[in-house]
C-alpha positions as CSV (number, residue, x, y, z in Angstrom):
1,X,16.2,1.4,7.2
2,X,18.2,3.5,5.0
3,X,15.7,4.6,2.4
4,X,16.7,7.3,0.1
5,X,14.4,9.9,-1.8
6,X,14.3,11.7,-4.6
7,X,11.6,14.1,-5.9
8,X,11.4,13.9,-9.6
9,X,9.9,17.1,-10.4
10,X,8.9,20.4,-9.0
11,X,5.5,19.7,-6.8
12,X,2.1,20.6,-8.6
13,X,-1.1,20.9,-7.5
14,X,-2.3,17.9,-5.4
15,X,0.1,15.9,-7.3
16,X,3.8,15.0,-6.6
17,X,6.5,12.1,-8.2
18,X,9.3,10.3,-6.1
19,X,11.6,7.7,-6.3
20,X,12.6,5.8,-2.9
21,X,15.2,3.5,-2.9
22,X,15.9,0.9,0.1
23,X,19.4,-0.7,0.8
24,X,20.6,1.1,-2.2
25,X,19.1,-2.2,-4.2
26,X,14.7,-1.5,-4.2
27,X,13.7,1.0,-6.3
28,X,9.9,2.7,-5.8
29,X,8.4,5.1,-8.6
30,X,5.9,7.0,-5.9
31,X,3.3,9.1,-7.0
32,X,1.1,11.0,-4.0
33,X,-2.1,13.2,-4.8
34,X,-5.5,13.6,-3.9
35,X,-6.3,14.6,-7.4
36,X,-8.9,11.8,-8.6
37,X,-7.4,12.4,-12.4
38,X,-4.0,12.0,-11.2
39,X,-4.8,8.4,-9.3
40,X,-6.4,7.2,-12.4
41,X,-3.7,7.2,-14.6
42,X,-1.3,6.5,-12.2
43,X,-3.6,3.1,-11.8
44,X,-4.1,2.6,-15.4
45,X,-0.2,3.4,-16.6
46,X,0.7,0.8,-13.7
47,X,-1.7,-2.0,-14.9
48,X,-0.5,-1.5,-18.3
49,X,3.3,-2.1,-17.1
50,X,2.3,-5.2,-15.7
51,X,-0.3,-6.5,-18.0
52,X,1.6,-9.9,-18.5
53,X,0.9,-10.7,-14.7
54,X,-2.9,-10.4,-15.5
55,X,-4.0,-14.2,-15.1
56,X,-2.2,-13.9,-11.5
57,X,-1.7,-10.1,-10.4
58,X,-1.1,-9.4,-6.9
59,X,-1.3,-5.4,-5.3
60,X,0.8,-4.7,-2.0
61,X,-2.1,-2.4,-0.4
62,X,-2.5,-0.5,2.6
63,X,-4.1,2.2,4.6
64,X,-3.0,4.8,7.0
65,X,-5.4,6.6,9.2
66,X,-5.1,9.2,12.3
67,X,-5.1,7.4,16.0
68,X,-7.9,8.2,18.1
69,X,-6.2,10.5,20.1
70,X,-5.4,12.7,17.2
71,X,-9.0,12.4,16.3
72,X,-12.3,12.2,18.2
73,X,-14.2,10.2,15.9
74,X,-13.6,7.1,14.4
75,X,-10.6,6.4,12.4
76,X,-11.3,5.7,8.9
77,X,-8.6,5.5,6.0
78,X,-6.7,8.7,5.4
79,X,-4.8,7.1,2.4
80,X,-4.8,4.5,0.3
81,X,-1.7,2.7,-1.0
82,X,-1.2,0.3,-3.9
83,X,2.2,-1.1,-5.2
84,X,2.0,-2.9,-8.6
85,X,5.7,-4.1,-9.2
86,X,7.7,-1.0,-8.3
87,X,5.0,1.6,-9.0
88,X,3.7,2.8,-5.7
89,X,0.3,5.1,-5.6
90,X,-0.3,7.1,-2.2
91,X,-3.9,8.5,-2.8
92,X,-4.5,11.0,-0.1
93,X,-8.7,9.9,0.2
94,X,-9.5,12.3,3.3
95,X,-8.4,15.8,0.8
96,X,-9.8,14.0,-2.5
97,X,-13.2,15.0,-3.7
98,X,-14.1,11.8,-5.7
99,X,-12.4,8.5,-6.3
100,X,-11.8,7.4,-9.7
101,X,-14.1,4.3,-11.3
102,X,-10.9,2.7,-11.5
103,X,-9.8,2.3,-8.4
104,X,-13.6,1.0,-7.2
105,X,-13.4,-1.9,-10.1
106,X,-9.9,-3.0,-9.2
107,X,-10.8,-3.4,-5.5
108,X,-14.1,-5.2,-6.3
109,X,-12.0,-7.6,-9.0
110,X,-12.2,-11.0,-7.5
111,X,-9.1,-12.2,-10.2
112,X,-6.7,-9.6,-8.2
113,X,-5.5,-11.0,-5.4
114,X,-4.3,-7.7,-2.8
115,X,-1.9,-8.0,0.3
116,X,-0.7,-6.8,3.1
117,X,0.8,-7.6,6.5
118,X,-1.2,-7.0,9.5
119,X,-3.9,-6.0,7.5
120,X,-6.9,-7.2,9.4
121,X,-8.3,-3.5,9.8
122,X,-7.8,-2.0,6.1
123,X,-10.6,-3.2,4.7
124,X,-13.3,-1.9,7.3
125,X,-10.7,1.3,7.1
126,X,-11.4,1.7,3.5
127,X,-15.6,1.0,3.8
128,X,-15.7,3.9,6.8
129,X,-13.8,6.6,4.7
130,X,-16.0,9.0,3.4
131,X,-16.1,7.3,-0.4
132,X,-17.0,4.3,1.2
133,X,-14.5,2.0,-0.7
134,X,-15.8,-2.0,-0.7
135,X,-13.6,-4.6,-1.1
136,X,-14.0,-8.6,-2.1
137,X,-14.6,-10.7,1.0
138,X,-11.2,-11.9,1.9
139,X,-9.1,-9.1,0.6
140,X,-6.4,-7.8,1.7
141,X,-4.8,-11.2,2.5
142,X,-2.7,-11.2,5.3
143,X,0.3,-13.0,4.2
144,X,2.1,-14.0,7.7
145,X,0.5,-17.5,7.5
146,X,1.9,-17.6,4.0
147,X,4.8,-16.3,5.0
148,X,5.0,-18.9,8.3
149,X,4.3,-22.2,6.4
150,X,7.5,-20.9,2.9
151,X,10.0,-19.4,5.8
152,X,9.8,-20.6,9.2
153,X,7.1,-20.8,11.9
154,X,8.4,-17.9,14.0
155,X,7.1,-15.5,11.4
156,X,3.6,-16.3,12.0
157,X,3.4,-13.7,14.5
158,X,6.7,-11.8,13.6
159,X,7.1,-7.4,13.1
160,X,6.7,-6.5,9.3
161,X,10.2,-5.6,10.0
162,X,11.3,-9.2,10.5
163,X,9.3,-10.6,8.0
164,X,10.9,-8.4,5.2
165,X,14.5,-8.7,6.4
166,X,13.7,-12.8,6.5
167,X,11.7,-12.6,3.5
168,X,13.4,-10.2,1.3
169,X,16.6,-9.3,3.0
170,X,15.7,-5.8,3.2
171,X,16.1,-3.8,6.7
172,X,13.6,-1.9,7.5
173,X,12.1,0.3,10.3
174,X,8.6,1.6,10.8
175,X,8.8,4.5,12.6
176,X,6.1,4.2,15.4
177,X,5.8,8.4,15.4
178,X,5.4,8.4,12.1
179,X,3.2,5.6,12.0
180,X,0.3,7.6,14.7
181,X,0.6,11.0,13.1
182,X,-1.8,12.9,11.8
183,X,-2.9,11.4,8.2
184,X,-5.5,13.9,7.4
185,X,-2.9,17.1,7.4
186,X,-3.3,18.7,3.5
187,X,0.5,17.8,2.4
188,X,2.0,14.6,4.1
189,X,5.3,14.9,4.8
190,X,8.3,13.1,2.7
191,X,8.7,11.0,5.6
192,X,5.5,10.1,5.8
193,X,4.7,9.0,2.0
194,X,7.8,7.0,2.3
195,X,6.5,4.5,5.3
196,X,3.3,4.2,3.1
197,X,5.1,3.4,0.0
198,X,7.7,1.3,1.5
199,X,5.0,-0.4,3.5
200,X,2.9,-1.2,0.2
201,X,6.0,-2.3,-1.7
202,X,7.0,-5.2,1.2
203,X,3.8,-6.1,1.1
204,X,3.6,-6.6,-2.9
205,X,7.6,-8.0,-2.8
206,X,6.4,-11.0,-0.2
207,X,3.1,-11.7,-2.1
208,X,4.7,-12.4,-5.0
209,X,7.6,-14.6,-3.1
210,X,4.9,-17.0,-1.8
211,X,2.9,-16.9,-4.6
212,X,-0.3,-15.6,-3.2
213,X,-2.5,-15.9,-6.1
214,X,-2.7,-19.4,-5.5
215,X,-4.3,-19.2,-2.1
216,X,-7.0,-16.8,-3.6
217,X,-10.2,-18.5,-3.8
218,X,-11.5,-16.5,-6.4
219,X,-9.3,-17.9,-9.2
């Protein structure tokens, strides 16, 4: 994956702006904080930007959460990651001190329809945190039988790298060390923030190429 970074200003406080571009073609504006104030208007800006998609909006999500061995409880979600269009939010839940109301409503909104690849742990991720985060019944949908049915059997069971260079005709890698390091550290690395993001975007990118509000039973 050749992914490219730029910080956009000098960090702050539990607060810090990126820009990540993959193949030189996918742009991601990337905010990371644990600041509750900071995740708000990050959520409400982004929802504002893509207001016309309201009657069908989809959200790339994921989590990311220490292994076991890096841990000895269980592992609940260290972070949090939405992606509304190219607008990427890595809230750092295990350093945050509240959540804002905004994120609980938008993940309790049956008319949003959230997504992710290999997802079939986020949401019981989410609920064990320690702001005990409840989604809709359902959500995330895992899109690889979406996926499988548009693009080709195969990818029923294929690596979120496969999918997205099939998919989207990106080429990605998820770095496996990266992947089982330790979430809960006070500042994530660059490297880190990026898999999250880039993860989140994918997942967003191939919602919206199969159309997943349709297969939401909500709506």
């Amino acid at each position: 994956m050749v992914v490219t970074v730029k910080e956009n200003s000098p960090p702050a406080p539990k607060i810090r702006h990126f820009t990540f571009t993959i193949d030189n073609t996918e742009t991601i504006s990337t905010t990371f904080t644990s600041h509750p104030g900071a995740a708000r208007d990050r959520l409400h800006r982004a929802l504002h930007q893509n207001r016309r998609y309201r009657s069908n909006l989809v959200i790339g999500l994921g989590v990311q959460w220490t292994p076991p061995n890096l841990s000895f409880v269980k592992s609940p979600a260290a972070t949090i990651q939405l992606c509304i269009g190219r607008h990427c939010l890595v809230f750092h839940l295990h350093h945050s001190g509240s959540v804002p109301r905004i994120l609980r409503r938008i993940l309790a909104n049956p008319r949003i329809t959230f997504v992710g690849l290999w997802c079939h742990s986020d949401a019981a991720k989410l609920r064990d945190c320690k702001h005990n985060l409840d989604m809709i019944p359902g959500m995330p949908m895992d899109l690889r039988i979406h996926v499988a049915n548009r693009h080709g059997r195969w990818l029923k069971g294929a690596s979120i790298e496969n999918i997205a260079e099939e998919v989207l005709g990106l080429s990605i890698v998820k770095d496996l060390e990266i992947a089982r390091s330790d979430w809960e550290v006070e500042e994530l690395s660059i490297n880190q923030i990026g898999q999250a993001a880039v993860d989140a975007f994918v997942a967003f990118a191939i919602g919206m190429d199969v159309g997943a509000w349709n297969f939401n039973t909500y709506l």
